[in-house]
C-alpha positions as CSV (number, residue, x, y, z in Angstrom):
1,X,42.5,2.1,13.3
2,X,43.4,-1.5,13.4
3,X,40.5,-3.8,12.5
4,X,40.3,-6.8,14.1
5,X,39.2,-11.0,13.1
6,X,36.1,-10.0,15.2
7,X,35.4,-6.8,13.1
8,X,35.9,-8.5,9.6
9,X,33.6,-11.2,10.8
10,X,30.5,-9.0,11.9
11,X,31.4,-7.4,8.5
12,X,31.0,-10.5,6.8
13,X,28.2,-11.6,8.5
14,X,26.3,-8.1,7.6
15,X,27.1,-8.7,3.9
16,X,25.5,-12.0,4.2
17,X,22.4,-10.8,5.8
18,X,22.2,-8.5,2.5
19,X,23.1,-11.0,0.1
20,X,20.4,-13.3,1.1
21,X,17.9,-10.5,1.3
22,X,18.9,-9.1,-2.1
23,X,18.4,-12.4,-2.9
24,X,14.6,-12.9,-1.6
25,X,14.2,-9.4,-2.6
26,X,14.7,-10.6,-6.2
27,X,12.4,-13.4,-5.8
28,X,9.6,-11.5,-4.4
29,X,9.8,-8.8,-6.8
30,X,9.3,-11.3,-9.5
31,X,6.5,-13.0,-8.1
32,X,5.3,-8.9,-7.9
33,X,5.7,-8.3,-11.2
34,X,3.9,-11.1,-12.7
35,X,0.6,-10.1,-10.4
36,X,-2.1,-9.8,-12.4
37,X,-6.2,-8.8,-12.3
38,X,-7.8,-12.1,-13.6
39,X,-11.4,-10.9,-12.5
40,X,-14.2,-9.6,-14.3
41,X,-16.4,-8.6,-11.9
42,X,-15.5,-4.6,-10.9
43,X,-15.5,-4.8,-7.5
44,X,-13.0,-7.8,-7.6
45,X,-11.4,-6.4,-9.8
46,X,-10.9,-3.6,-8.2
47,X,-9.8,-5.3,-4.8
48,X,-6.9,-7.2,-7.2
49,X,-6.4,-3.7,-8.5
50,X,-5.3,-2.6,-5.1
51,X,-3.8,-5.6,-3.5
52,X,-1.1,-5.4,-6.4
53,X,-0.6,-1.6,-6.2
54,X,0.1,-1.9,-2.8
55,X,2.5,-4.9,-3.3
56,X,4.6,-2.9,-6.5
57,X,4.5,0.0,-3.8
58,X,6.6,-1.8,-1.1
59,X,9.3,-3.4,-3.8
60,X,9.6,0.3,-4.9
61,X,10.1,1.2,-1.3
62,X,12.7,-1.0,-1.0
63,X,14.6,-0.3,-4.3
64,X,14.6,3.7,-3.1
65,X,15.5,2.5,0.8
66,X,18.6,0.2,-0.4
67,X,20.1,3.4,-2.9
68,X,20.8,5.0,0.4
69,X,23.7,3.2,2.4
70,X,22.5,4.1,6.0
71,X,19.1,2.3,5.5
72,X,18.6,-0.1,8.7
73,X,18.8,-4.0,7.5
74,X,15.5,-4.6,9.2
75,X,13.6,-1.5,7.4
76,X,14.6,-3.5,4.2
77,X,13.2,-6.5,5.7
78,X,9.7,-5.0,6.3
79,X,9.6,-3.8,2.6
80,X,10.1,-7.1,1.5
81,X,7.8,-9.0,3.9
82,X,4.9,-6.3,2.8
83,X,5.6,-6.9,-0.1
84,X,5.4,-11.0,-0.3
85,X,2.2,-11.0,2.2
86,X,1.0,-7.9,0.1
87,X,0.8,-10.5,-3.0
88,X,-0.3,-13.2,-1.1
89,X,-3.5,-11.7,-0.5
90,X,-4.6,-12.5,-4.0
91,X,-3.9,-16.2,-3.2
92,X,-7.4,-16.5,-1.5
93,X,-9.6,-18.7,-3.5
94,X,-12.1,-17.8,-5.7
95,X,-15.1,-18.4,-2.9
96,X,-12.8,-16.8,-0.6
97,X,-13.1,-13.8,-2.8
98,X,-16.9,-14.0,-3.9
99,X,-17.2,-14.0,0.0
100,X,-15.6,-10.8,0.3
101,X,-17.3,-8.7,-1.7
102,X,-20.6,-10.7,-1.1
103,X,-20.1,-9.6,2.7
104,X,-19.0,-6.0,1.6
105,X,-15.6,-6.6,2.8
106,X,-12.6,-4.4,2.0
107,X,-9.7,-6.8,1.7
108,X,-7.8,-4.2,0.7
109,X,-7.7,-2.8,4.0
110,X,-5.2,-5.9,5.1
111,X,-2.7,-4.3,3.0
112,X,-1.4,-2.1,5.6
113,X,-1.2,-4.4,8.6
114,X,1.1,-6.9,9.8
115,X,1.5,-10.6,8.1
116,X,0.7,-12.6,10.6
117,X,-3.2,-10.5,10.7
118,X,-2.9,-10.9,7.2
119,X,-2.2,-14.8,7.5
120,X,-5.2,-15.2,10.0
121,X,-7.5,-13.1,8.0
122,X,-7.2,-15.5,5.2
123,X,-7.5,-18.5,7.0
124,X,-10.8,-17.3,8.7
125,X,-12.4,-16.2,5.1
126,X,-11.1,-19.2,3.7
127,X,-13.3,-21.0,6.5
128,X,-16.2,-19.3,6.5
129,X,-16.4,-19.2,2.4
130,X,-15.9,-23.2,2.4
131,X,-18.0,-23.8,5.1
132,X,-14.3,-26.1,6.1
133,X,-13.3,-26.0,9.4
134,X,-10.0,-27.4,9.0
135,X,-8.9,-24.4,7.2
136,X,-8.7,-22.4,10.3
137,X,-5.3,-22.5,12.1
138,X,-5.1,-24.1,15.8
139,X,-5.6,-20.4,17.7
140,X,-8.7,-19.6,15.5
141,X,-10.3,-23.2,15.7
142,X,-10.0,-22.7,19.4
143,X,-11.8,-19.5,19.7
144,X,-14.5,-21.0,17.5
145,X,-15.1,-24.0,19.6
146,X,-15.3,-21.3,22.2
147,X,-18.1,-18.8,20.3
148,X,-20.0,-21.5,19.4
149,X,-20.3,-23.1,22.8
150,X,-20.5,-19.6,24.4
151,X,-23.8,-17.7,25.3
152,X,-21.3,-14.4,26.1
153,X,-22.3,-11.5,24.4
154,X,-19.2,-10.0,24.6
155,X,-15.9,-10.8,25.5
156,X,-12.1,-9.2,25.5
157,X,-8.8,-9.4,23.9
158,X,-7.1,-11.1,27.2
159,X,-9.3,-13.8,26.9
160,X,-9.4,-14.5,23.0
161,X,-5.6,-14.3,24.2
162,X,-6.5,-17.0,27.0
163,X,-8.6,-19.4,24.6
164,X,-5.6,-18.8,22.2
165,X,-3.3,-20.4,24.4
166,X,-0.8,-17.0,23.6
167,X,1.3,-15.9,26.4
168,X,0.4,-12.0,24.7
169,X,-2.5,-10.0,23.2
170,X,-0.9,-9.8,20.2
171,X,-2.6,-12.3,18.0
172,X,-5.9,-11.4,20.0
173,X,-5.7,-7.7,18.8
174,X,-5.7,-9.3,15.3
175,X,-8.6,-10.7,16.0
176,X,-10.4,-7.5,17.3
177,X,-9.3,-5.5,14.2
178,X,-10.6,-7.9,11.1
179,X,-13.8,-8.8,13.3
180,X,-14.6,-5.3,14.0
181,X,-13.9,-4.7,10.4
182,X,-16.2,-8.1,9.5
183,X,-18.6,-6.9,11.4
184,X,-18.4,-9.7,14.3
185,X,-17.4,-7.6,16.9
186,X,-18.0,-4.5,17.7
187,X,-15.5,-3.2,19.7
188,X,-13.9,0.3,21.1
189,X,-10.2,1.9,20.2
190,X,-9.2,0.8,24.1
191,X,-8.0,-3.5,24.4
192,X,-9.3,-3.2,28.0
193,X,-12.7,-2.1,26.9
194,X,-15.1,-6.0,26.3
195,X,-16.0,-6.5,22.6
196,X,-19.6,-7.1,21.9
197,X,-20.2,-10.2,20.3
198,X,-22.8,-9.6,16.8
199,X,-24.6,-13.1,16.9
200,X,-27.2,-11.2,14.3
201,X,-24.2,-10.7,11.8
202,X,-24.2,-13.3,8.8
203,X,-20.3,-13.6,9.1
204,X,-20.3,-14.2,12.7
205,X,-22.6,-17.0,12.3
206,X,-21.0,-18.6,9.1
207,X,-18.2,-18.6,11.6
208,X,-19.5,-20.6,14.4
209,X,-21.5,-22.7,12.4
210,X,-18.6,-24.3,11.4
């Protein structure tokens, strides 16, 4: 079969897609490795526990996945993003994590979604443990303006969507699974079905006290 200057470039190309996730790979794995309980209170201590288990998990996912040369490029990348957002779950700060387990929050839970709920997660405890506003990114600092100037008792994923300024219900679906899980919404399995706002919960009102 004669291979052409197209075929050796896609070819190419591939090997550098690999490269540079090797090479991230690498970096990750290191940061992994170095993970570390710093707590002494148990139930910290057991949330670190479990955040870092669940990061080692996903770079030994990876190793096994890249032994077997049919593995997809993009199932590697998941392993590796896990595994880095994983990890950066122990990056909340210390009131961040007093908060948690003040509230009775499983932080842990986050391990097994997507990075961008993990991202959005932190930046609403990080908020509401501070008391700080500013640490909420653009989409949640919307919908908080919104709550707290609401008198709604409920309200559904297309419109967090539409307060978000999101052309989808992605991000808004976020927001229904770690508020249901806060305790500031109580919601059913169906994203058609209205969320009932919890005014009486202490997180929903640390929230829109803000």
């Amino acid at each position: 079969m004669k291979i052409t200057a197209n075929d050796r470039t896609i070819a190419t190309n591939s090997n550098e897609k690999k490269v540079s996730l090797s090479e991230k790979f690498n970096l990750v794995k290191t940061h992994v490795s170095s993970l570390a309980i710093t707590s002494k209170q148990t139930k910290i201590k057991e949330t670190q526990s479990a955040i870092i288990d669940a990061s080692k998990k996903r770079v030994e996912n990876y190793e096994a996945k890249a032994q077997r040369n049919e593995t997809d490029y993009r199932e590697l990348t998941v392993e590796v993003t896990h595994a880095k957002y994983n990890a950066s779950l122990l990056d909340l700060d210390a009131k961040a994590m007093k908060y948690t387990i003040d509230k009775n929050i499983n932080l842990a839970s986050a391990v097994n979604e997507s990075r961008e709920y993990k991202k959005r997660l932190k930046s609403f405890l990080e908020a509401c443990a501070n008391n700080d506003a500013s640490k909420l990114d653009k989409a949640l600092a919307k919908l908080q303006a919104h709550m707290k100037a609401s008198s709604a008792s409920a309200i559904t994923v297309a419109q967090v969507a539409t307060i978000m300024e999101h052309s989808t219900t992605t991000q808004a679906s976020y927001f229904k699974k770690f508020a249901t899980i806060l305790g500031v919404v109580s919601s059913e399995r169906s994203n058609q079905s209205p969320m009932t706002i919890n005014k009486e919960s202490d997180v929903y009102k640390d929230f829109v006290s803000l």
